[in-house]
N, C-alpha and C positions, 0 to 999 in steps of 0.2 A: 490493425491496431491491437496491442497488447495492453496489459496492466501489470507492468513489473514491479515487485517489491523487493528489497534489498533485506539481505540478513546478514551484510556482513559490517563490519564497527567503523569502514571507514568509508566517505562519499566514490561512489561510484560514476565515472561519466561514460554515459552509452553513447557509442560513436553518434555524431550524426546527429544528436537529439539531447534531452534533456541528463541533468545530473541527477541520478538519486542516491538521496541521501538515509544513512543506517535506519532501518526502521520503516521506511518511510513507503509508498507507493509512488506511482507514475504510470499515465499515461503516453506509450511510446506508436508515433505511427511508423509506417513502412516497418513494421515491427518482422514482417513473413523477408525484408532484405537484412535486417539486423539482426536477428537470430541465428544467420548465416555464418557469421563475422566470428574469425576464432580466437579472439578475446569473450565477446560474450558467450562462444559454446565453452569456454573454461569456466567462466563463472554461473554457469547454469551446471556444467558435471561436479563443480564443485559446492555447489548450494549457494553460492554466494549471493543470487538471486534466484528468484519463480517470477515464472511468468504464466499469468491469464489470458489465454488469445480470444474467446470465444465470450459475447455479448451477455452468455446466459450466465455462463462461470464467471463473470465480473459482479456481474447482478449478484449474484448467491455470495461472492466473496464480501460483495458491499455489506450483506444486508446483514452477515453474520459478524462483522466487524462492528456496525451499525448496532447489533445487540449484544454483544459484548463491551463495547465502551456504558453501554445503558444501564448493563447490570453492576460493571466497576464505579459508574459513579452512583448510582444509588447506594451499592455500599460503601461507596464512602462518603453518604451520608450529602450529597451535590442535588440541589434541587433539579429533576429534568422534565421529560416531558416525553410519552409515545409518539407526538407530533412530530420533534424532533428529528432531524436529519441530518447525516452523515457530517457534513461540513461544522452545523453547531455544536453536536454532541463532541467533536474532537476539539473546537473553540474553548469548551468549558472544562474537557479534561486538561488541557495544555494551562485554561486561567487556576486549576487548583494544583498543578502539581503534578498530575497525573504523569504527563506525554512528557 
């Protein structure tokens, strides 16, 4: 299983498995058979997506994502919360604006 995130402007569909969409992440399994696939080695040579394989690099991508949506909505002024988690804090930037 990977964590792919898309950088490119327009929905991407990864053979076999889910769409992502610009900006956005995804959880892709049999990720070590679709990695293979020479559409998606074109859009990984050309940055179109990254992709996370490894349990600890998801964690550390979550959590840094996790504090950067924390520090964007406290300056802009969004009541949050250290408790907070990944799924809320992107809930409340997407209700002001933000996402």
């Amino acid at each position: 299983m990977a964590r792919i995130t898309s950088h490119h402007e327009s929905p991407l569909p990864i053979p076999g498995g889910p769409i992502v969409h610009p900006g956005r992440s995804v959880f892709v399994k049999r990720w070590h058979v679709v990695k293979r696939m020479a559409m998606v080695q074109a859009w990984l040579t050309a940055g179109a997506i990254s992709a996370v394989e490894s349990d600890a690099e998801i964690m550390a991508a979550e959590d840094a994502e996790r504090e950067s949506l924390l520090r964007t909505l406290t300056a802009a002024g969004a009541k949050t919360s250290t408790r907070w988690g990944l799924k809320r804090l992107r809930a409340e930037a997407k209700e002001i604006g933000l996402v």
